[in-house]
MIDO-857235 format. One line per field, with one value per residue (C-alpha): x, y, z; chain; residue number from 1; residue in one letter. Coordinates in pm, 1 decimal, m for minus. Layout:
u <- X,...
v <- Y,...
w <- Z,...
kette <- A,...
nr <- NUM,...
rest <- a,...
// end
This chain:
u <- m2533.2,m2646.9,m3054.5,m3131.5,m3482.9,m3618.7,m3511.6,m3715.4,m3949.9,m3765.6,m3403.8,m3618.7,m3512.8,m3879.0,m4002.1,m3724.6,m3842.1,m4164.4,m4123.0,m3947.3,m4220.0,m4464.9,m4255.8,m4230.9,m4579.0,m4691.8,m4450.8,m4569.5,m4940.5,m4811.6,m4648.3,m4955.6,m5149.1,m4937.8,m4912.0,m5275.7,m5348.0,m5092.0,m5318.8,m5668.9,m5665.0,m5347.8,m5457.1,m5779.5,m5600.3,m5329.1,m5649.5,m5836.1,m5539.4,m5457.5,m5792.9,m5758.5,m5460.5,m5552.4,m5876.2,m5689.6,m5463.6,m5739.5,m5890.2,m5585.7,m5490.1,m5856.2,m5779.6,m5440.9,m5640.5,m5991.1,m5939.9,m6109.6,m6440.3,m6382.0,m6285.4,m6570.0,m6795.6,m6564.1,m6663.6,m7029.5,m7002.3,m6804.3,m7070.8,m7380.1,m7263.0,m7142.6,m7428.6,m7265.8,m7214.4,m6820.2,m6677.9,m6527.9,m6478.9,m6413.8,m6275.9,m6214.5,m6099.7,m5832.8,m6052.7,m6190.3,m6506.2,m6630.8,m6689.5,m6794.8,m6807.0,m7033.9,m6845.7,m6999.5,m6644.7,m6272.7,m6120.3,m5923.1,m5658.3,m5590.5,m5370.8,m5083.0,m5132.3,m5020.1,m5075.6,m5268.4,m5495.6,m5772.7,m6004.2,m6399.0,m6583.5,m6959.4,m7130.6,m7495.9,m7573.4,m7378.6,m7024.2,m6777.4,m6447.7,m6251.7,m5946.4,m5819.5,m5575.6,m5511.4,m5405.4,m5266.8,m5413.6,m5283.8,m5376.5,m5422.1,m5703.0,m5712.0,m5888.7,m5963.5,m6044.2,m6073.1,m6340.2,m6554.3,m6395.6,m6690.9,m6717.6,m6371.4,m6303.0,m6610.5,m6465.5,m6100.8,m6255.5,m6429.3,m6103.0,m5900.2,m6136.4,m6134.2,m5718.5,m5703.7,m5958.0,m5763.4,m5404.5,m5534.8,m5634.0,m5338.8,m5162.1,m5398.5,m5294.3,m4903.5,m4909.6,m5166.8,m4913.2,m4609.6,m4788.7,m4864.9,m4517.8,m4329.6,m4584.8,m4488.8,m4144.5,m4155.4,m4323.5,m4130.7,m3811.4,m3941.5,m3909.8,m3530.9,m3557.0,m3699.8,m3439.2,m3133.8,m3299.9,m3254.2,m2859.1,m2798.8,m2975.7,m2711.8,m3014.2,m2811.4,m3100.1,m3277.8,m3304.8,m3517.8,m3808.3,m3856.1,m4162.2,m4204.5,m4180.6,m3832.6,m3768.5,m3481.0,m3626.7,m3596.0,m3246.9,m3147.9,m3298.4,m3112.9,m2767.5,m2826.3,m2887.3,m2617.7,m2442.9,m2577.6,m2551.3,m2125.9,m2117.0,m2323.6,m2073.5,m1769.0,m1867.7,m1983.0,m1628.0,m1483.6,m1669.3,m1517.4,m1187.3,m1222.5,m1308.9,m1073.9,m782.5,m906.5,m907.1,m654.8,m381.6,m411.8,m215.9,31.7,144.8,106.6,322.4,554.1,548.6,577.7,878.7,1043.8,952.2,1096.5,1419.5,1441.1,1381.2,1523.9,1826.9,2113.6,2342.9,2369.4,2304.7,1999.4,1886.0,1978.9,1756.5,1482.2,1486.1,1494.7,1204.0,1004.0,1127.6,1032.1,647.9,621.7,738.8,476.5,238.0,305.1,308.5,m35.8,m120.2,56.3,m184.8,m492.2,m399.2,m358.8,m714.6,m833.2,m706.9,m780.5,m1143.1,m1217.0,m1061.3,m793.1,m528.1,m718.4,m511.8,m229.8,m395.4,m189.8,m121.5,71.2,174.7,72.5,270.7,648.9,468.1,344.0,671.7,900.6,651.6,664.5,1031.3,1014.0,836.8,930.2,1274.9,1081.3,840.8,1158.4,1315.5,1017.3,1040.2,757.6,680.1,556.7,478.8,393.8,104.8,179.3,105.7,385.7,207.8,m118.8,m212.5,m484.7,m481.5,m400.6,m236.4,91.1,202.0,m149.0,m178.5,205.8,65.5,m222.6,m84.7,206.7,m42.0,m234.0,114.0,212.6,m82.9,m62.3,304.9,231.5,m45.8,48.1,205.7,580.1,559.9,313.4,240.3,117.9,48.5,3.7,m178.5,m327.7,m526.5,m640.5,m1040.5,m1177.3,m1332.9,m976.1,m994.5,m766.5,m838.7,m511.9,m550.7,m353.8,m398.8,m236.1,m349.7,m324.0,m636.1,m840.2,m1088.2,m1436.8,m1753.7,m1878.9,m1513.9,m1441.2,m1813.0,m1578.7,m1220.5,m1215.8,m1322.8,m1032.5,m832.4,m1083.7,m880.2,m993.5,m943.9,m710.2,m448.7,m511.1,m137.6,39.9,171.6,m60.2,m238.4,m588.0,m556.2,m423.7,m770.1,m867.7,m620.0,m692.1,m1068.8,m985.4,m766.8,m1051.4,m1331.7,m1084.5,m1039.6,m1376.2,m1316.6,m1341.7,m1245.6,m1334.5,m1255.7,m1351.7,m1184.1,m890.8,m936.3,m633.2,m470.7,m703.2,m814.9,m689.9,m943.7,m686.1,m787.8,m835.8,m796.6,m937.7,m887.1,m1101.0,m982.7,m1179.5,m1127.6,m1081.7
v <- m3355.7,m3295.6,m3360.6,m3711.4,m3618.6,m3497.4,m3109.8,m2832.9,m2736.5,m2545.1,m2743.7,m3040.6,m3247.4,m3369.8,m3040.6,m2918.1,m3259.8,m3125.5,m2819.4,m2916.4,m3145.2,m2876.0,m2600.5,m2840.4,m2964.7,m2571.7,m2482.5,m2777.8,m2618.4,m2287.4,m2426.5,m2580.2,m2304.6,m2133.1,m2305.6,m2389.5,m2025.6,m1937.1,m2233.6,m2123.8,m1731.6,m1667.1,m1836.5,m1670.9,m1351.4,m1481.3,m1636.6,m1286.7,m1068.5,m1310.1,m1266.9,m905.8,m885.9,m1100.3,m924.3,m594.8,m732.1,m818.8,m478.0,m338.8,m527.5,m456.9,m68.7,m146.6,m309.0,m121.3,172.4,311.8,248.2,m136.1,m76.0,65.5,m176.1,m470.6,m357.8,m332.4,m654.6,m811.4,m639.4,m758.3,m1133.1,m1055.8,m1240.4,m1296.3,m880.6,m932.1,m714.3,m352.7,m162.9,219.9,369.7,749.1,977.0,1247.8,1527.3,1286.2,1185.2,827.2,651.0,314.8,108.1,46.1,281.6,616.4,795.1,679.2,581.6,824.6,575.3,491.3,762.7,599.6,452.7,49.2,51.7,m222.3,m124.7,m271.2,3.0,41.7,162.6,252.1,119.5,87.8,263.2,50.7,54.1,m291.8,m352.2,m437.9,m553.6,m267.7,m246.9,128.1,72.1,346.3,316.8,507.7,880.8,994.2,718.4,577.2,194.8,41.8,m298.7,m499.9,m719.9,m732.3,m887.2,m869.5,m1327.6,m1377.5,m1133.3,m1309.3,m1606.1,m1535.7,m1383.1,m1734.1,m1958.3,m1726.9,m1765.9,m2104.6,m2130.3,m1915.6,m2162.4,m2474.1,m2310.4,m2290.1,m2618.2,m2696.7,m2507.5,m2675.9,m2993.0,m2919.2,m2802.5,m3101.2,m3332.2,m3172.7,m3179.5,m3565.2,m3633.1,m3433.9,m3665.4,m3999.7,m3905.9,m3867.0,m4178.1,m4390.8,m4197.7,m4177.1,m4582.4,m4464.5,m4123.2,m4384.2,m4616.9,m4357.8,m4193.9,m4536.1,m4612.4,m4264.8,m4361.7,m4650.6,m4927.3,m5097.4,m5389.9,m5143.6,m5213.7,m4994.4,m5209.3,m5276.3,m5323.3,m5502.6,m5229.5,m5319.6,m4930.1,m4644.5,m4668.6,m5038.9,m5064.6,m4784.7,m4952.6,m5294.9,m5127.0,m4947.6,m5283.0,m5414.1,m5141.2,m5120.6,m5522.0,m5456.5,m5184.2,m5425.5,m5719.3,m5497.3,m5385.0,m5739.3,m5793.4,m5485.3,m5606.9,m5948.0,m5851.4,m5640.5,m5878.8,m6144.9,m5938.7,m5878.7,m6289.6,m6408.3,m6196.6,m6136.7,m6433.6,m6379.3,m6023.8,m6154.1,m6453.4,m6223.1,m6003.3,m6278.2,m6417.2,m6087.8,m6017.9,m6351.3,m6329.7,m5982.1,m6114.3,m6496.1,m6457.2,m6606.0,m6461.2,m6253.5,m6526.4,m6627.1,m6297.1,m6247.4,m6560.3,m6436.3,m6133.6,m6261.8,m6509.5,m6188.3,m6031.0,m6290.7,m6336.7,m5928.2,m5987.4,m6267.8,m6007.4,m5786.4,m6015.6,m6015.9,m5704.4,m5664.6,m5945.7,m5778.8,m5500.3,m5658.3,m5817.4,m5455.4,m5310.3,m5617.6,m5608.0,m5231.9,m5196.7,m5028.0,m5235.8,m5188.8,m4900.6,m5157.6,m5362.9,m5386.0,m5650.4,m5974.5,m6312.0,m6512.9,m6800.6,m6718.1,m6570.4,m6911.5,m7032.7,m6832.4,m6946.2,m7286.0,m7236.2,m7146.2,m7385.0,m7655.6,m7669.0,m7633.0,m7950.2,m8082.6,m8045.7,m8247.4,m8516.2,m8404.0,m8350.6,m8046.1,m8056.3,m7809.8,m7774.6,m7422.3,m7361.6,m7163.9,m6813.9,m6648.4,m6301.9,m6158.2,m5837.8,m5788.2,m5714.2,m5915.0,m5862.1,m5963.3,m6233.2,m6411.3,m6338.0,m6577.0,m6852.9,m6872.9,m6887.3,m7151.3,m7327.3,m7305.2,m7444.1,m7755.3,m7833.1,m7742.5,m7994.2,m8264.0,m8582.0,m8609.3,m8837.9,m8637.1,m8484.4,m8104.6,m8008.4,m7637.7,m7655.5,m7350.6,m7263.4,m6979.9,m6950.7,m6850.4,m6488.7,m6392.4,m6482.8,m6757.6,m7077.0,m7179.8,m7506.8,m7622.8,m8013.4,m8163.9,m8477.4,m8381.8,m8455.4,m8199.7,m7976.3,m8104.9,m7998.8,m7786.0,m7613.8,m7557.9,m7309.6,m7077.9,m7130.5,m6780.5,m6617.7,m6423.0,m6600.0,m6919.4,m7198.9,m7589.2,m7830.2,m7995.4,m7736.7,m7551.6,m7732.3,m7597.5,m7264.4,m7017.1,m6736.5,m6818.0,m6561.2,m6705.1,m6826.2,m6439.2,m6323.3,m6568.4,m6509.4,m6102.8,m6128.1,m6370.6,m6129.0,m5825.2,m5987.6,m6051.7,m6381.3,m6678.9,m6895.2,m7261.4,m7552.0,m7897.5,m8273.2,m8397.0,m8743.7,m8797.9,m9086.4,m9362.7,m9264.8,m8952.4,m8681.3,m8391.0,m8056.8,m7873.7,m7474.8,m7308.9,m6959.2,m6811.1,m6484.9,m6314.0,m6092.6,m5766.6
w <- m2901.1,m3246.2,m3320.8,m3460.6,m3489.9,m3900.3,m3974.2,m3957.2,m4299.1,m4490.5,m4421.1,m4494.4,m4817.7,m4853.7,m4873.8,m5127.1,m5333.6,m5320.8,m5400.4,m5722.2,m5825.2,m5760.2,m5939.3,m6274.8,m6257.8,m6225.4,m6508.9,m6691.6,m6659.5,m6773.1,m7082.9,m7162.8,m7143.9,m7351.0,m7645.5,m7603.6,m7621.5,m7916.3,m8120.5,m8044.5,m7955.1,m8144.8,m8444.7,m8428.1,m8452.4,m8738.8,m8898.1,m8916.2,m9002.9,m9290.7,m9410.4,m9425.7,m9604.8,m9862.4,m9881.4,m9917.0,m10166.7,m10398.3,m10375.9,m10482.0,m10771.9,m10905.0,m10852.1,m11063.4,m11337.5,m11399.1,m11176.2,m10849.3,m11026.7,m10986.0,m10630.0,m10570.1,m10812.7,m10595.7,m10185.1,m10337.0,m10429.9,m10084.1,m9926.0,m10103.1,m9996.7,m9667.5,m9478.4,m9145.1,m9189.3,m9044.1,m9336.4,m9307.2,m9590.5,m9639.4,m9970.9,m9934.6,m10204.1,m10153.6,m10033.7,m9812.0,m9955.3,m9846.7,m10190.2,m10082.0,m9778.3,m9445.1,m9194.3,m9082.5,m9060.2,m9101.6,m8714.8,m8594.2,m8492.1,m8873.6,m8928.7,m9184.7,m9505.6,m9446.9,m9069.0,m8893.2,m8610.1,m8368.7,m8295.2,m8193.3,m8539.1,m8604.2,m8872.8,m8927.5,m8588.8,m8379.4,m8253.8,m8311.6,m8232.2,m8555.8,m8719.7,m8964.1,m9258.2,m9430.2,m9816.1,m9980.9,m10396.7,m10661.1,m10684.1,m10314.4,m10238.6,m9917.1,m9869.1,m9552.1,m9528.4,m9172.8,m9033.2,m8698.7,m8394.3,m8108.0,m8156.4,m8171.2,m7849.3,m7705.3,m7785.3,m7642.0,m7335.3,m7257.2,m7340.0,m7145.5,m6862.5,m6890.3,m6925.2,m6596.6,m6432.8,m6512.4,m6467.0,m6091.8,m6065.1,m6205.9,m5924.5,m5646.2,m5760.7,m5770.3,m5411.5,m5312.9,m5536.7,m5373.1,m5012.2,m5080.8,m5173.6,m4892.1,m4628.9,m4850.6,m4796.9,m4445.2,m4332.5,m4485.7,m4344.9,m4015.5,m3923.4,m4006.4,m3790.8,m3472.3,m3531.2,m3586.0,m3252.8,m3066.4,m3180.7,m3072.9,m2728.8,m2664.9,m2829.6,m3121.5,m3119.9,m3312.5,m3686.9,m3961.8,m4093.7,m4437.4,m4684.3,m4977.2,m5217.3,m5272.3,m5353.0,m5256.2,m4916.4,m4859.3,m4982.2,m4791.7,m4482.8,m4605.0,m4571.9,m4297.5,m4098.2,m4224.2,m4097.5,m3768.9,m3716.2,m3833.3,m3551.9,m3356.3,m3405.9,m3354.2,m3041.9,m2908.8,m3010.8,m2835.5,m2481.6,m2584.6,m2599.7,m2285.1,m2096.3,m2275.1,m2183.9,m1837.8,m1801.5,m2017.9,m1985.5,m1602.7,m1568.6,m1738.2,m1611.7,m1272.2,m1295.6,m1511.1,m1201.0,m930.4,m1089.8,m1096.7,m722.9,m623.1,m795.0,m664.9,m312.8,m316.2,m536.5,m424.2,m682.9,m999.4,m1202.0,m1033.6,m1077.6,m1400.4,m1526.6,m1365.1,m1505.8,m1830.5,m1739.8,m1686.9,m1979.8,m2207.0,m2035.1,m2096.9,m2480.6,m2539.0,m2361.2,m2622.1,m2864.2,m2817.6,m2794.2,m3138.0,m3296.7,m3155.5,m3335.1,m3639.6,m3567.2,m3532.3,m3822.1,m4066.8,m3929.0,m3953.0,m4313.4,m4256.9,m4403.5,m4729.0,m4855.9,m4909.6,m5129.2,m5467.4,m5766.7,m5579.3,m5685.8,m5395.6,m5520.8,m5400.1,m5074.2,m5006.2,m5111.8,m4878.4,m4545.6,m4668.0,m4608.8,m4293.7,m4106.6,m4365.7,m4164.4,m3799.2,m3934.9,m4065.1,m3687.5,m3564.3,m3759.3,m3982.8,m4341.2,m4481.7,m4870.8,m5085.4,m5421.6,m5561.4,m5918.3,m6102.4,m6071.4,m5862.2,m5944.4,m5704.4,m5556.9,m5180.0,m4881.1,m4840.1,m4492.6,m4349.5,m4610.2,m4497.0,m4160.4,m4210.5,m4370.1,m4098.6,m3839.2,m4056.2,m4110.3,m3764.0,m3596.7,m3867.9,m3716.1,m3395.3,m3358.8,m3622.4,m3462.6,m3475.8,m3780.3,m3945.4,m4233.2,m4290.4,m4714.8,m4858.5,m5154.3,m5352.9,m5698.1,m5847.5,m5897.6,m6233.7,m6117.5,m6007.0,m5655.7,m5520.0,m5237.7,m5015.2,m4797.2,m4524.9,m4409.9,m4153.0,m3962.8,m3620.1,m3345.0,m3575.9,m3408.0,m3264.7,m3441.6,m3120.9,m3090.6,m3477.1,m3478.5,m3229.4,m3351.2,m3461.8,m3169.8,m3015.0,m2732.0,m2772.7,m2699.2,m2728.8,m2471.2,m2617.1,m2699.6,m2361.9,m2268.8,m2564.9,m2638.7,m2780.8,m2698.3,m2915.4,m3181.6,m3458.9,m3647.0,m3519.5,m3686.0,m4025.6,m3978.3,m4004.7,m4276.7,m4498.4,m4421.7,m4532.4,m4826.5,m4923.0,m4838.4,m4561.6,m4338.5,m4354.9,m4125.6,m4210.3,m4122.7,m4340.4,m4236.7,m4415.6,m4183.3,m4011.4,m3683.1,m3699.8,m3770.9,m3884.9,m4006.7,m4369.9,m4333.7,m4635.1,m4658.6,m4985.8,m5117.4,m5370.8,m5659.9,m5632.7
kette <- A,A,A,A,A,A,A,A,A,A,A,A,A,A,A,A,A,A,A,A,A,A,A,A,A,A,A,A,A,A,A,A,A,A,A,A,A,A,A,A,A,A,A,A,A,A,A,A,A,A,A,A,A,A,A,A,A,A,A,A,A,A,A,A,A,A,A,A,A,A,A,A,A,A,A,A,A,A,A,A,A,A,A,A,A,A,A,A,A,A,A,A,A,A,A,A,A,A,A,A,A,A,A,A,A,A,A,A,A,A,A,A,A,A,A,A,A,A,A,A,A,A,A,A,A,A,A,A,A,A,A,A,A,A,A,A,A,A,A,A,A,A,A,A,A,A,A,A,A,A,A,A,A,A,A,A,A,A,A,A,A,A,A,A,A,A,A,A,A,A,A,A,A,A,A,A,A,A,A,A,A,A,A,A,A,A,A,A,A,A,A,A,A,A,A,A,A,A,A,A,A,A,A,A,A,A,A,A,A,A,A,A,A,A,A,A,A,A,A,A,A,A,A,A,A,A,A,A,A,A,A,A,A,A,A,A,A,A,A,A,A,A,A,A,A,A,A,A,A,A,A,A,A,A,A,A,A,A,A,A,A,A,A,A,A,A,A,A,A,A,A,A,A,A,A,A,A,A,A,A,A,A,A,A,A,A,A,A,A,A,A,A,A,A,A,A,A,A,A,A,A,A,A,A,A,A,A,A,A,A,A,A,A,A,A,A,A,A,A,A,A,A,A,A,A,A,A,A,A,A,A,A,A,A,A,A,A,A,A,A,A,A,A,A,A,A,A,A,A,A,A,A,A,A,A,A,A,A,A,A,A,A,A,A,A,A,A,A,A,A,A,A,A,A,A,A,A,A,A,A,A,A,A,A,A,A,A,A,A,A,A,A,A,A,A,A,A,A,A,A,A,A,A,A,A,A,A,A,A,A,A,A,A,A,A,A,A,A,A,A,A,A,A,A,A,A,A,A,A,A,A,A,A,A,A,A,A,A,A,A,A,A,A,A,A,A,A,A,A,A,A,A,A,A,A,A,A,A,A,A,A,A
nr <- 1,2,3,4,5,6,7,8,9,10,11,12,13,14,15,16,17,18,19,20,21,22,23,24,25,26,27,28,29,30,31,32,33,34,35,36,37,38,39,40,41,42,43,44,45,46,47,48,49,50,51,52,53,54,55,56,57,58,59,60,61,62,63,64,65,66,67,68,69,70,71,72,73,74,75,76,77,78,79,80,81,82,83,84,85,86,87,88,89,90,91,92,93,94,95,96,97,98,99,100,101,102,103,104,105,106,107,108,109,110,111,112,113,114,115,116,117,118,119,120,121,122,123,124,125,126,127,128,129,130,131,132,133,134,135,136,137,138,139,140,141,142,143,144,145,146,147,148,149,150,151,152,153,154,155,156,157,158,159,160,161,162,163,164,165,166,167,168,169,170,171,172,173,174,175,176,177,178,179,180,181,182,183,184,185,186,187,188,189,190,191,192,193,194,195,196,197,198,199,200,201,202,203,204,205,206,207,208,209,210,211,212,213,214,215,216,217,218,219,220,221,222,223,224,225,226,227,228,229,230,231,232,233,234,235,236,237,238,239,240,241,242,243,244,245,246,247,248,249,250,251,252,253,254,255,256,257,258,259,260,261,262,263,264,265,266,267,268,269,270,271,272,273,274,275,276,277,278,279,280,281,282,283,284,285,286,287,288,289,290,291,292,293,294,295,296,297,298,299,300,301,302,303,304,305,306,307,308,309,310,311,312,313,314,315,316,317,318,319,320,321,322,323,324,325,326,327,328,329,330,331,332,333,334,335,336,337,338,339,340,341,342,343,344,345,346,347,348,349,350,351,352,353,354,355,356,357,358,359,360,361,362,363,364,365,366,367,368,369,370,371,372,373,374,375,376,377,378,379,380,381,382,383,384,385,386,387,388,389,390,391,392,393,394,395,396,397,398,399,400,401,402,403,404,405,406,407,408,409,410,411,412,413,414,415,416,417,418,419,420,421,422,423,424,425,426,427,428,429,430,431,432,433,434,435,436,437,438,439,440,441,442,443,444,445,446,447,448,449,450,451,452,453,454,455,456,457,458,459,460,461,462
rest <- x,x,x,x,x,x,x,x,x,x,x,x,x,x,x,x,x,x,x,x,x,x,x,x,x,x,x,x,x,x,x,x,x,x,x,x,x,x,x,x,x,x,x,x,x,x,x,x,x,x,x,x,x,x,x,x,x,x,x,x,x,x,x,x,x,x,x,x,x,x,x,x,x,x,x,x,x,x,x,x,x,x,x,x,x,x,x,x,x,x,x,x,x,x,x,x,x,x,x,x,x,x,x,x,x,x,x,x,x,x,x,x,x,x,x,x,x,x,x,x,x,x,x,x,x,x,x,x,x,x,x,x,x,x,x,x,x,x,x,x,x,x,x,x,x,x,x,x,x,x,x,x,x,x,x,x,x,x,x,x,x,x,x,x,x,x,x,x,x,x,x,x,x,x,x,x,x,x,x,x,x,x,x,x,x,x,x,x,x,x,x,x,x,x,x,x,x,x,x,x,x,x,x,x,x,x,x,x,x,x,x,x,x,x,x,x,x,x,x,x,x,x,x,x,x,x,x,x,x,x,x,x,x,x,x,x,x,x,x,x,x,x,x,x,x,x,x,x,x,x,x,x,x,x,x,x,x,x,x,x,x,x,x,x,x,x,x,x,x,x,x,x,x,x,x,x,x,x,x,x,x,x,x,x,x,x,x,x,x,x,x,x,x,x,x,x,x,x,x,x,x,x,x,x,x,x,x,x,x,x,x,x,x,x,x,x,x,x,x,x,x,x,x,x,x,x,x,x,x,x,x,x,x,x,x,x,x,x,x,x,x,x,x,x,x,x,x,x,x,x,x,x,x,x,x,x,x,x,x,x,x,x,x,x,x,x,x,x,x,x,x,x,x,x,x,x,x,x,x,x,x,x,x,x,x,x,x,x,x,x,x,x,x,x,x,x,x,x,x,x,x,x,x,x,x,x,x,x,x,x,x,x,x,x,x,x,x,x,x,x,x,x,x,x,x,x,x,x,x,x,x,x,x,x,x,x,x,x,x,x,x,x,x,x,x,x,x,x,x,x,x,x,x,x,x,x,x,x,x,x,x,x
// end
């Protein structure tokens, strides 16, 4: 038998859910951090290099105008002002004399005229890491401009500490997140997993509860009962059946089989014989007959008549039945009229549909007094669903009986002495429901002390 139960961890959909949440939230946190370090610590970096270069820029169109004295005039000058002491300059001459600047020698890592370099320099006795920029000036001079770094790396070093430190909290909550989802998750599945557990166990009293959220959870519990009470009502109707067949139709196949065992034993002649075999013959069609319109029941109520469903104009379908009994109510003295409009489209299944309104038809004639009268009427609804009525004013049906005329094989009191078998409202009832529809009964009270029946059958759109 396959597990009812909640899967294991990792097959779990709760913990995939989770998961996701906590791989977005995570990414999320990485993004951040990203762009939160490309616009402090990156533009700290883009700041100082644009410094530089503008710096360097300046130098070198004052070399182009007065010469590698004004250079040198200019870095005293940069210098002089420089009061947070951040500037690096270094002019050098070709034969590598140091004309101006604050560095004690020229880094070896600057080793090609427009290259950009970080690198640790000494100036004034002490080392610094820098930001460097080698400009190549006209005849053979060599200029490097750049600025001090040691606050700004101090500075990066503490916001990427503290980016680290909140990209793991950021990870500590996704999995705590993630953790709290996947455990949301599964209590409020597991009223479902308990009552799943007790169908499975044979228990269909079992339904899933449901809170007042109103959420996913809640209207997956809502259809699920309504499931389980459908399964629950077709199996109080399978046991029904069962034991309907046991009791009604018992009788029948025995007096079928007496009959044949007595005209097999007391026959006088052929003939005799010969009716009784038909006698049995006939009782074992009307068996079957039955059998046949449980079937029908069966398939109506499970659905499965639903492929057949297509476009229909219900109006010559009523037509053609009214035809047909019209000349068996004729027979009996009765009248059977008929209120069809010209044309109604509704979508369908016409076998099952005839089916119904004969049996409506022929329990109107069958119980309607000799000089009675029996209408069909019809109309089609506004929403595209359609209503047809059949009245007859016949003894009716008593309030207590009419709540279980659609029971299969129920038969009133009073028609216990006709012909039937008590499953032709089944039949109706399963055909309404297919349909979307219903059954209704109600009194007609169409002739003075006669109580008489309206059968509505409902049909709605498609």
């Amino acid at each position: 038998m396959l597990p009812v139960g909640p899967p294991g961890l990792m097959r779990s959909a709760g913990t995939r859910i989770a998961l996701i949440f906590a791989i977005t939230f995570i990414a999320a946190a990485v993004a951040f951090t990203a762009v939160l370090w490309w616009g402090t610590a990156g533009a700290l970096d883009r700041q100082t290099d644009a410094t530089v270069r503008a710096d360097g820029l300046a130098l070198s169109e004052r070399g182009r105008e007065g010469g590698i004295s004004a250079v040198v005039d200019a870095i005293s000058d940069r210098l002089a002002v420089d009061v947070e002491n951040h500037a690096i300059y270094m002019l050098r001459a070709p034969d590598g004399r140091v004309l101006a600047g604050n560095l004690e020698a020229w880094p070896s890592v600057v080793d090609a005229p427009g290259a950009w370099s970080t690198a640790t320099v000494m100036r004034e006795g002490a080392s610094a890491e820098a930001r460097l920029h080698d400009i190549d000036l006209p005849g053979g001079h060599r200029l490097l401009v750049g600025r001090d770094i040691d606050e700004k790396l101090r500075l990066r070093q503490l916001l990427s500490e503290g980016l680290v430190w909140s990209l793991g909290a950021a990870v500590a909550f996704g999995v705590l997140g993630a953790s709290a989802m996947r455990g949301l998750i599964a209590r409020r599945l597991r009223p479902t997993f308990a009552t799943a557990m007790a169908i499975a166990g044979g228990d269909l009293s079992h339904r899933v509860p449901i809170s007042r959220h109103g959420d996913e959870f809640d209207r997956l519990a809502r259809t699920m009962n309504t499931m389980l009470e459908r399964i629950d009502r077709l199996m109080t109707g399978v046991r029904g059946v069962s034991d309907a067949i046991a009791h009604d139709l018992r009788t029948p196949i025995a007096r079928a089989r007496a009959q044949l065992e007595d005209a097999l034993a007391t026959a006088p002649d052929e003939a005799a014989l010969r009716q009784g075999v038909e006698q049995g013959i006939a009782d074992l069609d009307a068996i079957s007959r039955v059998f046949q319109a449980l079937l029908r029941i069966a398939e109506a109520e499970a659905g499965a008549r639903r492929r057949a469903f297509a476009p229909l104009d219900l109006a010559p379908l009523l037509a053609d039945a009214a035809d047909i009994y019209g000349a068996t109510a004729e027979a009996d003295g009765q009248v059977l009229e008929t209120r069809i409009p010209a044309r109604i489209d509704i979508v369908g299944d016409r076998d099952l549909l005839f089916q119904a309104v004969a049996n409506l038809l022929d329990n109107a004639v069958k119980f309607a007094p000799e000089d009675g009268h029996v209408l069909l009427s019809a109309r089609a609804l506004s929403d595209g669903g359609a209503e047809i009525t059949v009245t007859d004013d016949g003894p009716g049906i008593d309030l207590a009986d009419r709540v279980r005329a659609g029971e299969r094989f129920f038969r009133a009191d009073a028609a216990r002495s006709s012909p039937g078998s008590g499953l032709g409202l089944s039949l109706v009832q399963a055909v309404a429901h297919l349909h979307g529809g219903r059954l209704t009964l109600t009194d007609a009270l169409v002739v003075p002390g006669r109580r008489g029946l309206r059968a509505v059958l409902s049909i709605a759109p498609a």
